[in-house]
C-alpha positions as CSV (number, residue, x, y, z in Angstrom):
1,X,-31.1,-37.9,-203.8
2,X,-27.3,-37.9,-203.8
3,X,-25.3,-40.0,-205.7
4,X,-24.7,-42.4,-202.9
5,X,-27.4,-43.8,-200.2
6,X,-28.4,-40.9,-197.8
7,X,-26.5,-41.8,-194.5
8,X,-23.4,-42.2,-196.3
9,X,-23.8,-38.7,-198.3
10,X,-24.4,-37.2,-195.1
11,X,-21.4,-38.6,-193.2
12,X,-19.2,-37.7,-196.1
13,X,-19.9,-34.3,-196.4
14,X,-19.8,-34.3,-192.3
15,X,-16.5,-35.2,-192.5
16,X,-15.4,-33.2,-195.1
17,X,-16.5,-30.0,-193.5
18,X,-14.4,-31.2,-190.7
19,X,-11.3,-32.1,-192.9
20,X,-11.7,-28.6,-194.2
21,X,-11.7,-26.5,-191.1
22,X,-8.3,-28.6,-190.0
23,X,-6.8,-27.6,-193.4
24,X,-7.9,-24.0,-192.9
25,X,-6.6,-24.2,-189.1
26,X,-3.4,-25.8,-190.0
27,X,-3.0,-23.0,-192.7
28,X,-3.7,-20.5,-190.5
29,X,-0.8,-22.4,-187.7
30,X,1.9,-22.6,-190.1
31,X,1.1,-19.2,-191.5
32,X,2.2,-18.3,-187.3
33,X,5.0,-20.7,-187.4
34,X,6.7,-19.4,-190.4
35,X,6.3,-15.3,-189.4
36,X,7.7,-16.6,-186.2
37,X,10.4,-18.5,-188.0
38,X,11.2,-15.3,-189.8
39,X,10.9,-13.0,-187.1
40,X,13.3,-14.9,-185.0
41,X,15.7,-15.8,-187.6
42,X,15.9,-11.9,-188.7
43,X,16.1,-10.8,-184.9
44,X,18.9,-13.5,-183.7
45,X,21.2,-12.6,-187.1
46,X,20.3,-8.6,-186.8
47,X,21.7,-9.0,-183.2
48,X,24.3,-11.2,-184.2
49,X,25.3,-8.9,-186.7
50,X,25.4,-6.0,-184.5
51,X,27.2,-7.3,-181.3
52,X,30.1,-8.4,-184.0
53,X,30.5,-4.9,-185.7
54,X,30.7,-3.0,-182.3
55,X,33.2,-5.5,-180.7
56,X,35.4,-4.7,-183.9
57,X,35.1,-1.1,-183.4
58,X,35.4,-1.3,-179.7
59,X,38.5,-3.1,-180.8
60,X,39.9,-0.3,-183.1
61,X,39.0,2.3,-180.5
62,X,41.4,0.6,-178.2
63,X,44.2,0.2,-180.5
64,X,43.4,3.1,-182.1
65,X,47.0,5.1,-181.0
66,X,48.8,1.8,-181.6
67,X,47.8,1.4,-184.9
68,X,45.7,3.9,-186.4
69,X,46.1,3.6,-190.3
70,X,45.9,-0.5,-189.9
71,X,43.5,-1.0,-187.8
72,X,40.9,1.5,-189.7
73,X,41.3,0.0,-192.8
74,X,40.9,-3.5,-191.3
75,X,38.3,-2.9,-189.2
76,X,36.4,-1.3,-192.1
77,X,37.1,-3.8,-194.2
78,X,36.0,-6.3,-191.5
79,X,32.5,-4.5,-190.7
80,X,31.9,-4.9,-194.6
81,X,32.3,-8.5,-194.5
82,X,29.9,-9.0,-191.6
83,X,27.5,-6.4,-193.1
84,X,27.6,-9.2,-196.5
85,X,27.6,-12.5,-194.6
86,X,24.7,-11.2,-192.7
87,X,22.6,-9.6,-195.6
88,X,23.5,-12.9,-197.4
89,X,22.5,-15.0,-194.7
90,X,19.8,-13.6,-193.9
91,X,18.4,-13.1,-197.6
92,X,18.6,-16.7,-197.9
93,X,17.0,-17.5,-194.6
94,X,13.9,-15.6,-195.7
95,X,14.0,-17.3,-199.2
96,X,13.8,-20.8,-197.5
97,X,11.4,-19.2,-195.2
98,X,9.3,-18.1,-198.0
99,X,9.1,-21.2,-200.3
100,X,8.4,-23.5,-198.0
101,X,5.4,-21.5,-196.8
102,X,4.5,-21.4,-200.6
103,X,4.5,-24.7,-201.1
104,X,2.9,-26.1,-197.9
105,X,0.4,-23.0,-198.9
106,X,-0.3,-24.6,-201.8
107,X,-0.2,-28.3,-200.7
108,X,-3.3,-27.6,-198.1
109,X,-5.2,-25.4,-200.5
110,X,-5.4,-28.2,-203.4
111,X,-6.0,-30.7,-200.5
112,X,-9.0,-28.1,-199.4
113,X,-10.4,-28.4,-203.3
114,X,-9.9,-32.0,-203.1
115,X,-11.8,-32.7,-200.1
116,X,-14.6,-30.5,-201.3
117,X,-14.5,-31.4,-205.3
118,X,-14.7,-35.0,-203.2
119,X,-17.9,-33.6,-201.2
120,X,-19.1,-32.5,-204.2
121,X,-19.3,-35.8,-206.3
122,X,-19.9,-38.3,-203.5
123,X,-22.1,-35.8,-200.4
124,X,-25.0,-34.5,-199.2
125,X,-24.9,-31.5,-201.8
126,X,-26.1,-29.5,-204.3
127,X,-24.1,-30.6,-206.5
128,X,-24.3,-34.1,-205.9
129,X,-27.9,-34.1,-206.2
130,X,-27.7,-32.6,-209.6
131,X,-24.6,-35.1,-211.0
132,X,-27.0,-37.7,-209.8
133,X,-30.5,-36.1,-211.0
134,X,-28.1,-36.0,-214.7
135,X,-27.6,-39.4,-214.5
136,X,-30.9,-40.9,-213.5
137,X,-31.8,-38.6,-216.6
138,X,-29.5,-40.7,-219.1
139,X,-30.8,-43.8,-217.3
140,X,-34.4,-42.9,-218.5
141,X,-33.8,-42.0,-221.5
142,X,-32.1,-45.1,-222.5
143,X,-34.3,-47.3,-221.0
144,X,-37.3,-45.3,-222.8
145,X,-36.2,-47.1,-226.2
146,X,-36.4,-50.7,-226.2
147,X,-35.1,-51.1,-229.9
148,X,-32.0,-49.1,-228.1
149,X,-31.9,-51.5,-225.4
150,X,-32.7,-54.8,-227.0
151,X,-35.6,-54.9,-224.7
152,X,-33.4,-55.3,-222.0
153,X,-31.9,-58.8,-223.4
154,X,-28.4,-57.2,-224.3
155,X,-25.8,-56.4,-222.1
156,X,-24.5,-52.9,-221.3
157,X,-21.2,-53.6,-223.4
158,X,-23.3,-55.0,-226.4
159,X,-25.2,-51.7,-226.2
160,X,-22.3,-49.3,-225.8
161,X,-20.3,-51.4,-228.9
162,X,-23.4,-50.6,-230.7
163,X,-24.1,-47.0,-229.8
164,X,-20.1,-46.5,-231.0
165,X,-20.5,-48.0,-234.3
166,X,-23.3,-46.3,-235.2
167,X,-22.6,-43.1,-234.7
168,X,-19.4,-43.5,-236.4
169,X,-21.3,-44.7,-239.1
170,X,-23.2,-41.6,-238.8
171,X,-20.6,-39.0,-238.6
172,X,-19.3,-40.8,-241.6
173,X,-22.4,-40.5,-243.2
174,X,-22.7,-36.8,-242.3
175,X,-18.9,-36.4,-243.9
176,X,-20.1,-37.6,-247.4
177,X,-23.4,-35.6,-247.4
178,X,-22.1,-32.1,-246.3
179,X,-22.4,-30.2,-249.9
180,X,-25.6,-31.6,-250.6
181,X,-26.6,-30.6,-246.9
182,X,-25.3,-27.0,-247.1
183,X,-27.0,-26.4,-250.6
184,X,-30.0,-27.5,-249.1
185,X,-30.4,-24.6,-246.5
186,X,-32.1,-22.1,-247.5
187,X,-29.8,-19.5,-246.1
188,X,-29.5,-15.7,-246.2
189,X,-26.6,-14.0,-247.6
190,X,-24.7,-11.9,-245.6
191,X,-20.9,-11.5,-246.6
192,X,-18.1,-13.4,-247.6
193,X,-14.7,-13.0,-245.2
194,X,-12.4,-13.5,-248.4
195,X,-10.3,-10.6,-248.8
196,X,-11.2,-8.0,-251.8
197,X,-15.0,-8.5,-251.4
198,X,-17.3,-5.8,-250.8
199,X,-19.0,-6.2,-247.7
200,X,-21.8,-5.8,-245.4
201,X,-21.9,-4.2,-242.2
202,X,-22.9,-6.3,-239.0
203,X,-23.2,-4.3,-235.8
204,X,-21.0,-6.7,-233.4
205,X,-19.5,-4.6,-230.8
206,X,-15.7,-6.2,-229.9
207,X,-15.2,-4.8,-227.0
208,X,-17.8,-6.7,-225.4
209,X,-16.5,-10.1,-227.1
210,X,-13.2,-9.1,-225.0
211,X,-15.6,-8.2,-222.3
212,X,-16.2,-11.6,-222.1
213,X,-13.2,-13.2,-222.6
214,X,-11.8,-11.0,-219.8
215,X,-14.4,-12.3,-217.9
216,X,-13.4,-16.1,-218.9
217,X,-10.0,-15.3,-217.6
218,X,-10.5,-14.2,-214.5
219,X,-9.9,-15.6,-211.1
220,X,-11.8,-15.3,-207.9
221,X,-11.6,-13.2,-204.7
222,X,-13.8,-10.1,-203.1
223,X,-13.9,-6.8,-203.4
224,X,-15.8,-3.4,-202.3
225,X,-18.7,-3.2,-204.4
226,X,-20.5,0.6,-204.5
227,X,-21.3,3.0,-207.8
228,X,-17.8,3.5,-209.3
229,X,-18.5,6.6,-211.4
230,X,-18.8,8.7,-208.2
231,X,-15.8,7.6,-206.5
232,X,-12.1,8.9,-206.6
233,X,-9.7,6.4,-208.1
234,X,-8.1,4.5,-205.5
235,X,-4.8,3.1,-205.9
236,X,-4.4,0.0,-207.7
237,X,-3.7,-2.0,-204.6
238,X,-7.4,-1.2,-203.8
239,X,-8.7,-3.2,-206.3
240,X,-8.4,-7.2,-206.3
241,X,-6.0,-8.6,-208.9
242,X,-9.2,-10.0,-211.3
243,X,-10.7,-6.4,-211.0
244,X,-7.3,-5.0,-212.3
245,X,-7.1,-7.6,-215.2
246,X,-10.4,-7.2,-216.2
247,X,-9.8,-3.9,-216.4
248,X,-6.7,-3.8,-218.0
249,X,-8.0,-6.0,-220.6
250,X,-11.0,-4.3,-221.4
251,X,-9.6,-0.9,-221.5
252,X,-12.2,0.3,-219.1
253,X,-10.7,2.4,-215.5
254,X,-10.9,0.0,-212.4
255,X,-13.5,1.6,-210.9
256,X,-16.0,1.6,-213.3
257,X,-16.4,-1.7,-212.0
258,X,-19.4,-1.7,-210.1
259,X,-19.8,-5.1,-208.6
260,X,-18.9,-8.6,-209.4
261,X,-19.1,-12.0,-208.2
262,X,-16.3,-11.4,-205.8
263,X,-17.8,-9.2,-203.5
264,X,-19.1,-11.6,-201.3
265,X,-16.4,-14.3,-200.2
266,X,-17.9,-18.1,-200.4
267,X,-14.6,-19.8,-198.6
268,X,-15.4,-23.2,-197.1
269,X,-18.9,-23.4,-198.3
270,X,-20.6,-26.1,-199.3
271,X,-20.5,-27.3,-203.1
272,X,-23.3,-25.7,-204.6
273,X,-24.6,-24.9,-208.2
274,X,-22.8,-21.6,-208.0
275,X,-24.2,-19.2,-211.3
276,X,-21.1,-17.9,-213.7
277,X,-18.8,-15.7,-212.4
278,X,-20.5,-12.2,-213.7
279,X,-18.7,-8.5,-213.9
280,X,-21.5,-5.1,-213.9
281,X,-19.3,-2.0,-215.0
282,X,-20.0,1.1,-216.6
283,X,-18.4,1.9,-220.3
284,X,-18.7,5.1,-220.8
285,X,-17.4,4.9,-224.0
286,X,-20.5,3.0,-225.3
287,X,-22.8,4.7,-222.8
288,X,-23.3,1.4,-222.1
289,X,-23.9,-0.7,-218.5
290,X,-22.6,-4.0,-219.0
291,X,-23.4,-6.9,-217.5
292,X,-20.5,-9.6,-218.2
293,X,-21.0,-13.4,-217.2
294,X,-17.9,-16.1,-218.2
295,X,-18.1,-19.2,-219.6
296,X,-17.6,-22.9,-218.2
297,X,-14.5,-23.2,-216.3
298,X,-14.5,-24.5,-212.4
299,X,-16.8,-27.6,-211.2
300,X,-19.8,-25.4,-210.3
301,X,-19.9,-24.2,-213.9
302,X,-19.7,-28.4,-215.1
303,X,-22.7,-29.1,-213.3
304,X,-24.6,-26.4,-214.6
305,X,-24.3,-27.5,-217.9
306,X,-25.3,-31.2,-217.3
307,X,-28.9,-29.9,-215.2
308,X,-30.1,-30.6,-218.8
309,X,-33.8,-30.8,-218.4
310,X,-35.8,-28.4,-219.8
311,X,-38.1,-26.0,-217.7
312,X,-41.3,-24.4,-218.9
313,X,-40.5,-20.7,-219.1
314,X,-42.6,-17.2,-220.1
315,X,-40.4,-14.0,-221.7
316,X,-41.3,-10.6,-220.1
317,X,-43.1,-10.1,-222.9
318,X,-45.5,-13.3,-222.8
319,X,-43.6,-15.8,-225.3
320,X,-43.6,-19.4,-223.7
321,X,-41.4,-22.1,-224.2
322,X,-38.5,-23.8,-222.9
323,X,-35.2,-23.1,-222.0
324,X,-32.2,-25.4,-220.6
325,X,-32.9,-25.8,-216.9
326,X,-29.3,-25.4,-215.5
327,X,-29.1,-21.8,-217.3
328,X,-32.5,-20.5,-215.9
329,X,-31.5,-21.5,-212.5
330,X,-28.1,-19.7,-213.0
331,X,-29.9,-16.3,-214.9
332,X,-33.0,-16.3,-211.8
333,X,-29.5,-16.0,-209.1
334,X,-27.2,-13.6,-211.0
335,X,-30.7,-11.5,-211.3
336,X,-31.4,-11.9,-207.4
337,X,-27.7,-10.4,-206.8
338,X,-27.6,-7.3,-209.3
339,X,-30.8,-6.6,-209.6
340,X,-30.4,-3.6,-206.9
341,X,-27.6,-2.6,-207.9
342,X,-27.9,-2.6,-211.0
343,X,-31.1,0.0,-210.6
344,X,-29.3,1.8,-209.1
345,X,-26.3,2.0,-211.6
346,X,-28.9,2.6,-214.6
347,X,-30.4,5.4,-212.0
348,X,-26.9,7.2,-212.3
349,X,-26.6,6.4,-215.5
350,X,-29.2,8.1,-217.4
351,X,-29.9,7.2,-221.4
352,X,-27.0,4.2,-220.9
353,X,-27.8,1.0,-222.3
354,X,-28.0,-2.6,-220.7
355,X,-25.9,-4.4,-222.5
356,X,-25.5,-8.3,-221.2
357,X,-22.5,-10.4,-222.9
358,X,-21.4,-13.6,-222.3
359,X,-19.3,-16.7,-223.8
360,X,-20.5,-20.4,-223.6
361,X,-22.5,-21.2,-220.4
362,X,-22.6,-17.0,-220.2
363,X,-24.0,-16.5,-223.1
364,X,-26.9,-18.8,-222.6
365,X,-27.4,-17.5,-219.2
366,X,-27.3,-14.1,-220.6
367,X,-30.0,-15.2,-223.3
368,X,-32.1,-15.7,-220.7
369,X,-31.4,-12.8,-218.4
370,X,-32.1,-10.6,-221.7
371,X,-35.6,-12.5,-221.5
372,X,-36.0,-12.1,-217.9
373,X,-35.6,-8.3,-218.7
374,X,-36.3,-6.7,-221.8
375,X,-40.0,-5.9,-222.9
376,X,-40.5,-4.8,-225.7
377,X,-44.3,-5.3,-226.0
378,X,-47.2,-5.1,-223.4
379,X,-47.9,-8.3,-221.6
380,X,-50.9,-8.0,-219.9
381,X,-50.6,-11.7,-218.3
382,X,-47.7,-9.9,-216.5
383,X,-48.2,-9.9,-212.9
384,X,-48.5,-6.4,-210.9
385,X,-45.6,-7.2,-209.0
386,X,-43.4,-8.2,-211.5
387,X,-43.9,-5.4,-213.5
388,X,-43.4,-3.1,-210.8
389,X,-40.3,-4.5,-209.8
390,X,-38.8,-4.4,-213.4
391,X,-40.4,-1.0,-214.1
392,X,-37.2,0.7,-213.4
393,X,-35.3,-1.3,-215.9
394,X,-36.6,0.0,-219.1
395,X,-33.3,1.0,-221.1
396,X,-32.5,0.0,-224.0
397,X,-31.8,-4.0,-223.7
398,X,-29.5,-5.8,-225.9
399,X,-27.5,-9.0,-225.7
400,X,-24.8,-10.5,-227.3
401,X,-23.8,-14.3,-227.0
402,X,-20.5,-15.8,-228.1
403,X,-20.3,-19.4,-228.7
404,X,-23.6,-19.7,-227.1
405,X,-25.3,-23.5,-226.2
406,X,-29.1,-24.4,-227.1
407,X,-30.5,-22.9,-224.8
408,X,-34.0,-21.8,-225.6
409,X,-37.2,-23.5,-228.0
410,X,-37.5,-22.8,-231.4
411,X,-40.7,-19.7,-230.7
412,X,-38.1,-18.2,-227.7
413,X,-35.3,-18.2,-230.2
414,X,-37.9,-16.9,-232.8
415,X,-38.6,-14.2,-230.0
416,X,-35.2,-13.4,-229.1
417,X,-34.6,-11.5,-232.5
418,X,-33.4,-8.1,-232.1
419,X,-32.7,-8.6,-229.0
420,X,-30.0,-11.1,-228.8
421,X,-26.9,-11.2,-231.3
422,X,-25.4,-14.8,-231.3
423,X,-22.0,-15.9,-232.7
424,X,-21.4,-19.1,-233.6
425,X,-17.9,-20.3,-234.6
426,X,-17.6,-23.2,-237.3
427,X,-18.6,-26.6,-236.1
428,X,-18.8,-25.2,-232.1
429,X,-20.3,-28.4,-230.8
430,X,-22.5,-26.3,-227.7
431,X,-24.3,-25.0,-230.4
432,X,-26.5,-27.9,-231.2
433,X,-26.1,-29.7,-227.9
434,X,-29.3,-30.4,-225.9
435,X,-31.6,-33.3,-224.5
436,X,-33.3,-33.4,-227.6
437,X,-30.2,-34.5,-229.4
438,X,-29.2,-37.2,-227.2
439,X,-33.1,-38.4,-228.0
440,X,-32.3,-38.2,-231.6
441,X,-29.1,-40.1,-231.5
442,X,-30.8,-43.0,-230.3
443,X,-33.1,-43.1,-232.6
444,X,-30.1,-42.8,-235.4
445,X,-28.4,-45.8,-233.1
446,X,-31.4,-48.0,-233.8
447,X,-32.3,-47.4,-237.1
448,X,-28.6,-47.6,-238.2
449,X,-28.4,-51.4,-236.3
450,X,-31.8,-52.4,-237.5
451,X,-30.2,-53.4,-240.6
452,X,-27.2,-55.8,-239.8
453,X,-23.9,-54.3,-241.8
454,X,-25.6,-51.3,-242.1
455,X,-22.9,-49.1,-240.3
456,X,-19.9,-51.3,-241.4
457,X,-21.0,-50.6,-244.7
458,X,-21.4,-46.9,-244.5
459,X,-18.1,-46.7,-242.5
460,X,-16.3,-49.0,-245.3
461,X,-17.9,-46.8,-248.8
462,X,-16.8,-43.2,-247.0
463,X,-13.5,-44.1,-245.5
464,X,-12.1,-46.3,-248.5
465,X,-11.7,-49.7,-246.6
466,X,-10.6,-51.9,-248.6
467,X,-10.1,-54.5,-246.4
468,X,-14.4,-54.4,-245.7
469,X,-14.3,-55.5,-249.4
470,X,-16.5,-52.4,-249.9
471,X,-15.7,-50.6,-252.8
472,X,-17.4,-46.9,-254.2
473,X,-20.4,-47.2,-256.5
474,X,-21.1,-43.9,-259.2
475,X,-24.7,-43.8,-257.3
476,X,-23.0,-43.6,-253.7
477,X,-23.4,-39.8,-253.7
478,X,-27.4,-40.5,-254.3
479,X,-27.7,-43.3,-251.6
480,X,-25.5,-41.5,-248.8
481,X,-28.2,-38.4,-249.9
482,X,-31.1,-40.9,-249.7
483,X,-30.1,-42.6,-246.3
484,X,-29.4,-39.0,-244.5
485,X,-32.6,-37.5,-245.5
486,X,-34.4,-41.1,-243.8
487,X,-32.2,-40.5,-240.6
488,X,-32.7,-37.1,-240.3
489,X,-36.7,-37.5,-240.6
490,X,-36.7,-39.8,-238.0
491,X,-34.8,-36.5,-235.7
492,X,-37.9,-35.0,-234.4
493,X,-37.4,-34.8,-231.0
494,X,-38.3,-31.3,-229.5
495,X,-34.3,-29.5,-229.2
496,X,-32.7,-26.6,-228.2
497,X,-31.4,-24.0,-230.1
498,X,-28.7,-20.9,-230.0
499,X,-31.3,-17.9,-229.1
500,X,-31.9,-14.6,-231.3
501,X,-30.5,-13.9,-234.6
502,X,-27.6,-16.2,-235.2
503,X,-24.2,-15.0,-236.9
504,X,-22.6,-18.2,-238.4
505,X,-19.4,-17.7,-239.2
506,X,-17.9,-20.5,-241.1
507,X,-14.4,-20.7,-243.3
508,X,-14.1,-20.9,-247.1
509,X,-14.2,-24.0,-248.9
510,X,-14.1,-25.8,-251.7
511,X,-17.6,-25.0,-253.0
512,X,-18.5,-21.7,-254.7
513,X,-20.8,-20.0,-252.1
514,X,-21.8,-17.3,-250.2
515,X,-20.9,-17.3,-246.2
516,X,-24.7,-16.3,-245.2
517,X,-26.9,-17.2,-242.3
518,X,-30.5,-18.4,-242.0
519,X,-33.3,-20.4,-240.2
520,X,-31.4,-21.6,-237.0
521,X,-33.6,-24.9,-236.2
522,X,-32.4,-26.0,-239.6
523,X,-28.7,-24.9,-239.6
524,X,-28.4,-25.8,-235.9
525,X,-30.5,-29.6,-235.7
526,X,-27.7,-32.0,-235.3
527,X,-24.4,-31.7,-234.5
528,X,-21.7,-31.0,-237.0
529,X,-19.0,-33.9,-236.6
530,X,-15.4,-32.3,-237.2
531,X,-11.6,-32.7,-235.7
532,X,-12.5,-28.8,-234.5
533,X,-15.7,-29.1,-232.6
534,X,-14.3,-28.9,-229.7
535,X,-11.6,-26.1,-230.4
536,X,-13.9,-23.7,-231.8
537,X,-15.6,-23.6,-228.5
538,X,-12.5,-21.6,-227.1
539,X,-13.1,-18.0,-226.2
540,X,-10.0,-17.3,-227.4
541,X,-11.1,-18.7,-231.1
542,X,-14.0,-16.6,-231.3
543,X,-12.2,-13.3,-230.2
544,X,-9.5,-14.1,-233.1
545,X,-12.3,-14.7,-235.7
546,X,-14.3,-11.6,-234.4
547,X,-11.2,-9.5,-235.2
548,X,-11.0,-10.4,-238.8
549,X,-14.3,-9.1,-239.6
């Protein structure tokens, strides 16, 4: 169901799809009015212009014995003044023309997102169904736990006061523990960043970090989609403008871009749960096909992130588990769109590499796609027909996944080694997110306002509040320790995790340590409360860090 009653859905998105053909035909009317506008404008001065210089030279032809030196350098000097007022005119004519057909351009394409971001919330859609599918999810949830609820005595304000102050309390809590925390994972050393140490290597190709970044970027719009190694270069013109930045940023020719989400135009659709904008070129540089999806950025994208529930799933090679539903939706359609062509690329291609890249919502999806794919092992539960239809894709596989969501179980992430490279920035919140958390945090709400002052206490000992008459103790450091380790064993709820072997990187501090990296359902279990979580989600973070290494 939609978030609103059927009938009501169903008239909305009705008249939506109405609004929206008026916008397109109003578009398409003005667009008329204005070339007319110009047409006329630049006939009625061109002829304007023209009658005017040949009456003055009709004149001077007349007068020409009379007064031959004045009149030719007047009536020169004349036809060079109408020549200016005209061009002048006439330039600003076509600039007022212009603008305004900008901006009423632009005024009835953001009313056309409007009325369908509008259809998409509130309608009979795809994307409604999901927002509402999301929320009868958190509904359940918290009505699951009737510690969490007060067995339904509270109100929702109580509740929500609650949930705020306890999780506070927690990310407090989680501030005063962090060395003891970080000694306790039992990671593996890899290098340190600081300059003047000797250092390992780590295979993490940059270009296709900047592959998806580019891909991040991008716009929308379609464009001719066929093998691009055995092509002539067409002008640039040829190409649509996110082609030639992708391109340009990548530092790969235009046309070794095979096919992209743009070759098929979606105008005045209805919302759906579109998968992430994806690029398939050919680097011959790398001898590598690559596959490049981008991250969250329009509504679509939103959506697909919030289709949290998690959906049984088998690897190509026979590992089950589960992955985040909204991702294997997204990786089943991009692989129902390339899959062809992407064949028939490898086909061309011989001894290339698949190489699948992707940054936040793409770099889950392309966990999964890598999945979908690669098989490295013999699975004989595998059907006839899937294996036949995958036969032809048996190059080498690899994926890598910047700032990459939990995505996949603990025994799929186990799986995923080798074959996907993850990169997770500092405290990147998507990196621990999942349903699994959310189930944890209520059970941190309740046991932390179980205890009346519980939180308030925690808040006042980390924080320094003087004014809570709380004041440090030498044995805080042991209790803070104490109380974490009872929280966190109460955290069992089955989670999410970054897929494959995880990279980690993390700044220098205080503590003498080694940077290092290590069991991922142990580094990655809760979230890690920060001012940066959210910044060092940003494409643009990772590609910075990535170029330091």
């Amino acid at each position: 169901a939609a978030l609103l009653p059927g009938a009501i859905a169903r008239t909305i998105s009705s008249v939506s799809s109405v609004s929206r053909m008026s916008l397109r035909v109003a578009q398409v009317g003005l667009d008329a009015v204005f070339d007319g506008l110009r047409f006329s404008t630049g006939a009625t001065l061109g002829a304007s212009r023209r009658f005017l210089v040949n009456a003055i030279c009709t004149a001077r032809r007349t007068h020409q014995m009379a007064h031959a030196s004045g009149w030719a350098s007047s009536a020169a000097a004349a036809v060079f003044l109408l020549h200016s007022f005209f061009g002048l005119s006439e330039m600003l004519a076509m600039t007022a023309f212009y603008m305004a057909n900008s901006v009423t351009h632009l005024s009835l394409t953001a009313a056309e997102e409007a009325v369908q971001l509008f259809d998409g919330l509130f309608g009979d859609t795809e994307t409604s169904k999901a927002l509402a599918s999301f929320i009868s999810l958190i509904i359940d949830e918290l009505q699951k736990d009737d510690e969490f609820t007060g067995g339904g005595r509270q109100s929702y304000l109580t509740t929500l006061s609650q949930t705020t102050k306890a999780m506070l309390a927690y990310a407090c809590l989680q501030y005063a523990t962090r060395r003891q925390r970080q000694a306790a994972l039992k990671l593996v050393p890899v290098f340190s960043i600081q300059p003047g140490r000797k250092r390992g290597t780590i295979h993490l190709p940059r270009p296709h970090q900047s592959t998806s970044a580019s891909a991040t970027a991008s716009a929308s719009a379609p464009t001719a989609a066929t093998a691009a190694s055995s092509l002539p270069r067409p002008p640039a013109a040829a190409y649509h403008s996110n082609h030639t930045y992708f391109s340009r940023y990548v530092s790969i020719p235009a046309e070794h871009i095979v096919t992209s989400t743009f070759n098929t135009i979606r105008e005045a659709r209805t919302p759906m749960c579109d998968p992430p904008v994806y690029y398939l070129a050919v680097d011959t540089h790398t001898r590598s096909v690559v596959l490049s999806l981008r991250g969250t950025l329009g509504f679509a994208d939103i959506v697909t992130d919030l289709t949290a529930q998690y959906e049984p799933f088998t690897s190509r090679d026979g590992v089950r588990g589960h992955v985040h539903g909204g991702m294997l939706h997204s990786a089943r359609k991009i692989a129902d769109d390339v899959r062809h062509i992407l064949i028939a690329t490898l086909d061309e291609h011989p001894g290339f590499r698949l190489v699948i890249c992707g940054h936040s919502l793409g770099g889950g999806t392309a966990s999964v796609l890598a999945l979908m794919w690669a098989r490295r092992h013999h699975n004989p539960g595998e059907s006839a027909a899937a294996a036949a239809d995958l036969d032809d894709l048996e190059p080498t596989v690899v994926c890598y996944a910047y700032g990459t969501p939990a995505v996949l179980s603990v025994r799929l992430s186990r799986a995923a080694r080798g074959l996907v490279t993850a990169v997770i920035f500092r405290d990147d919140i998507f990196a621990t997110v999942s349903l699994g958390l959310f189930r944890d945090f209520r059970r941190v709400v309740v046991n932390l306002t179980r205890e009346p002052g519980l939180a308030e206490r925690i808040v006042g000992k980390v924080l320094g509040l003087g004014m809570l008459g709380v004041e440090r103790e030498p044995d805080d450091a042991v209790w803070f320790w104490a109380l974490a380790k009872t929280l966190r064993a109460d955290m069992a709820s089955e989670k999410l995790f970054p897929p494959g072997s995880v990279y980690w990187i993390n700044p220098p501090v205080a503590a003498r340590h080694e940077p290092a990296m290590g069991p991922v359902p142990v580094a990655f279990a809760t979230m890690n409360f920060s001012k940066t979580m959210i910044v060092d989600h940003s494409p643009w973070v990772y590609e910075k860090a990535l170029n330091k290494l």
